[in-house]
N, C-alpha and C positions, 0 to 999 in steps of 0.2 A: 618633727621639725616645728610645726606651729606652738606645739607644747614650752619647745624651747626659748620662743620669743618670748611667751607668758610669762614663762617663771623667771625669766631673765627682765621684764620689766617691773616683776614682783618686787626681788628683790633690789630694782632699783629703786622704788617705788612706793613699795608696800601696796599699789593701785593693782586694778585687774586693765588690763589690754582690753581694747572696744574693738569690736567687731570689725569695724572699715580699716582700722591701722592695723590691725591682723593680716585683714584681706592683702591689701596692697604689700605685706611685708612678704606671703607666701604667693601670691599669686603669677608669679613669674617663676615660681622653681619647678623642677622637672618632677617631684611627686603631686604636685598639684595637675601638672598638665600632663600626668600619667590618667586622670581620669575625666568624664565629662567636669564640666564647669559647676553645673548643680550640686552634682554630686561631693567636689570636693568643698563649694561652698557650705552644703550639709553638713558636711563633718567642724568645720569651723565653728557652726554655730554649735553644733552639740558641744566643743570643747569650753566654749565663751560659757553655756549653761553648766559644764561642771565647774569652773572657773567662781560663777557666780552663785553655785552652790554651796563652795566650801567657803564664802566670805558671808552666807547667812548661818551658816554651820558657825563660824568665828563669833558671827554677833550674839546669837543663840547660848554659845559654849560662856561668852563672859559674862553672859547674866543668871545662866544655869549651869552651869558646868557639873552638878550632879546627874546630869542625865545623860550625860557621856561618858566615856570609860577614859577617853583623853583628851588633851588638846587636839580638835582636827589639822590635818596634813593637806598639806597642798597638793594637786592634782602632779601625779609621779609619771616617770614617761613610760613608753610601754617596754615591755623586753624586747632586743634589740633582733632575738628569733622568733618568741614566742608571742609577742604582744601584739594583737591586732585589736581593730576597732570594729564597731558595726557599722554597716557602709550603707546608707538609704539612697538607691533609686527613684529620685520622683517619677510622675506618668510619664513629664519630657523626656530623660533618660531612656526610655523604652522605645523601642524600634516600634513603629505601628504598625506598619505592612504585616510581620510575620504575625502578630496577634489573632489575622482573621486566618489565620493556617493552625490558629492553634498554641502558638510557640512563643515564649516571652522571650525577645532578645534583649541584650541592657548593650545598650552602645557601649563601643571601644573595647567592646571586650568579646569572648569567644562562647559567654554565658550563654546557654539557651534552654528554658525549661518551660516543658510541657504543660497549656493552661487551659480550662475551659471556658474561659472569658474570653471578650474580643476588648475589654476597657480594664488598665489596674490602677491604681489610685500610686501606690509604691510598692516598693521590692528592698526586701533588707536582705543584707548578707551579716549574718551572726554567727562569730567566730564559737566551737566551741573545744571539747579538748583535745579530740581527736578528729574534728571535724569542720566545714561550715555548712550552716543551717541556712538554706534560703525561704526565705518567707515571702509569699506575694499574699498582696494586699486587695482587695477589692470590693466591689458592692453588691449585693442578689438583696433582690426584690423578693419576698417571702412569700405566696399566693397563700390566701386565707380559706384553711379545710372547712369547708361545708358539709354539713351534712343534711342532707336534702328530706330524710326522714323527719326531722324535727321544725314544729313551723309556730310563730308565737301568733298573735291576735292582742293589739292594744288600741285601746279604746277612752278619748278625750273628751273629759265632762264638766260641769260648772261643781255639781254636788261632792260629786267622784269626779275627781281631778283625772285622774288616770284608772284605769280597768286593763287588766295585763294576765293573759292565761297563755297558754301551752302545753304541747303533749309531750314535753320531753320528762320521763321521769324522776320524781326526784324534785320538781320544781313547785313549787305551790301557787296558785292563781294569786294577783295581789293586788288589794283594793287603796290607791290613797286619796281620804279623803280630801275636799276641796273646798270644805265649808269652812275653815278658819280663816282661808285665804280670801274667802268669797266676801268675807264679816272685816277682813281690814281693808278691801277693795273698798267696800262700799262703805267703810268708816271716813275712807280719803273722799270718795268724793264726795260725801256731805259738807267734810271742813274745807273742800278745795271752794263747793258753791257758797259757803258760808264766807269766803274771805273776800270770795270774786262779788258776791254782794255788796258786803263794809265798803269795797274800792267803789262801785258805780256808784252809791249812794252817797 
């Protein structure tokens, strides 16, 4: 249905539909208020970004059009059995309560799938041919493998800038020296008191 407005302002138009005169033109029909608000706003926007992808596809094609195989087409509507869309769940969408039970519920709906998080970020439902794929989304903190056998030793100097050894295998102890650094150090502050002199005097 959203689809419908677009190509119908197209060709009025030749323009692509903004997002808000979208909103308002679908948001009172019963496939919009078949699902959460988020969620149906989600899908609008993905449509506005295909929308806005075949008109840089357009700009693209007239100035290159050897790198296409055609003129590109305008966003087509789905099959009217087969055609679905991907459906994103944001966090809001998602019941909170069952989370800490384990269990991703998506509002409005009878969805429930088993999670080991208590927090998901979103939940996509991806249509595919004989199926849909539900995907959840979320965040894990990676703890970093230690291995408690291996231990380094570094060591900060003027001469030897750094001294760095270890017993791990494989590693070579490593010396960088500090005397180049030491020789422009002290190159500045000769010219710093040399200027700071010119100015008192």
């Amino acid at each position: 249905m959203a689809n419908y407005y677009c190509r119908q302002h197209f060709f009025k138009s030749s323009k692509s539909l903004d997002l808000t005169t979208l909103y308002h033109a679908t948001k009172d029909s019963d496939a919009y208020r078949a699902l959460p608000t988020k969620v149906s706003k989600q899908i609008i926007k993905c449509l506005i970004a295909t929308w806005r992808g075949y008109f840089q596809a357009i700009k693209e094609w007239s100035k290159r059009p050897e790198k296409f195989l055609g003129k590109p087409k305008i966003p087509k509507y789905k099959d009217k059995t087969k055609g679905r869309n991907v459906v994103i769940y944001s966090k809001e969408s998602v019941y909170k309560a069952p989370l800490k039970d384990g269990i991703c519920h998506l509002s409005m709906s009878e969805i429930k799938i088993p999670v080991v998080v208590e927090t998901v970020i979103e939940v996509r439902i991806v249509p595919a041919t004989s199926c849909y794929i539900i995907e959840v989304v979320y965040e894990k903190t990676l703890q970093p493998q230690i291995h408690s056998t291996y231990v380094a030793g570094i060591d900060l100097g003027i001469d030897s800038k750094v001294a760095l050894s270890t017993n791990k295998p494989g590693v070579k102890p490593m010396l960088v020296n500090g005397k180049p650094l030491k020789s422009v150090n002290q190159l500045y502050n000769k010219r710093k008191a040399k200027y700071q002199s010119h100015l008192k005097g």
